[in-house]
C-alpha positions, 0 to 999 in steps of 0.5 A, a space after each residue: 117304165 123301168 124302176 131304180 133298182 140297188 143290190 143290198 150289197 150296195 146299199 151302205 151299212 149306214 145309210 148316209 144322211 138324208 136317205 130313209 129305208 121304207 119298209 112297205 111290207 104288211 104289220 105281221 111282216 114288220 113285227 117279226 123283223 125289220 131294219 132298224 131305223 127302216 120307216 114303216 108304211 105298208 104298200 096297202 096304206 101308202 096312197 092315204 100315207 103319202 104326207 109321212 113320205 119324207 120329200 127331201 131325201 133319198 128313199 130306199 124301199 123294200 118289201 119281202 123279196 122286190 114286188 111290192 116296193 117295186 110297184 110303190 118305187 115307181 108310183 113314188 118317183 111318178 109322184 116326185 120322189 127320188 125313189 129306188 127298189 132294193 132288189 130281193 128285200 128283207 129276204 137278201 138282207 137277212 141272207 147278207 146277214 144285215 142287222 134285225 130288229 123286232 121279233 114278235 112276243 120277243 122271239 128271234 127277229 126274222 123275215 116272214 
């Protein structure tokens, strides 16, 4: 099965209404920088998760560079989401100079 894939470069700098960033990276991932706005569930508590998984709108989901939220893009559109990967995550982001929020004791936000 092929997964729905987008570019971050595709991706709007605003994400337009009805359509949420899912974060599925791991807490420590998450803490020391993350797309504001993104909504945070890790891909190792998405099945336990899944009723905080808006139905209604477009998901993006992106992890550190594609593997992880390309497993959950395909086991949410199986489930009946409208799910799409976002190819290279936080790592193309942070590299197309995309804005960062968190950063861990109040250090500079990065992608680890």
């Amino acid at each position: 099965m092929t997964v729905p894939s987008v570019e971050v470069a595709d991706i709007p700098a605003e994400l337009p209404e009805g359509t949420v960033l899912l974060d599925v990276r791991e807490k420590d991932e998450w803490e020391a920088g993350h797309a504001p706005g993104a909504l945070h569930i890790p891909m190792s508590e998405i099945g336990a998760r899944l009723d905080e998984v808006p139905n209604d709108v477009s998901l993006y989901v992106i992890c550190r560079v594609g593997g992880r939220s390309a497993r959950v893009t395909q086991y949410l559109n199986q489930n009946g989401w409208d799910a799409v990967n976002v190819d290279g995550g936080m790592s193309h982001w942070a590299a197309a100079g995309r804005p960062l929020e968190g950063g861990s004791d109040g250090a500079e936000p990065e992608v680890i």
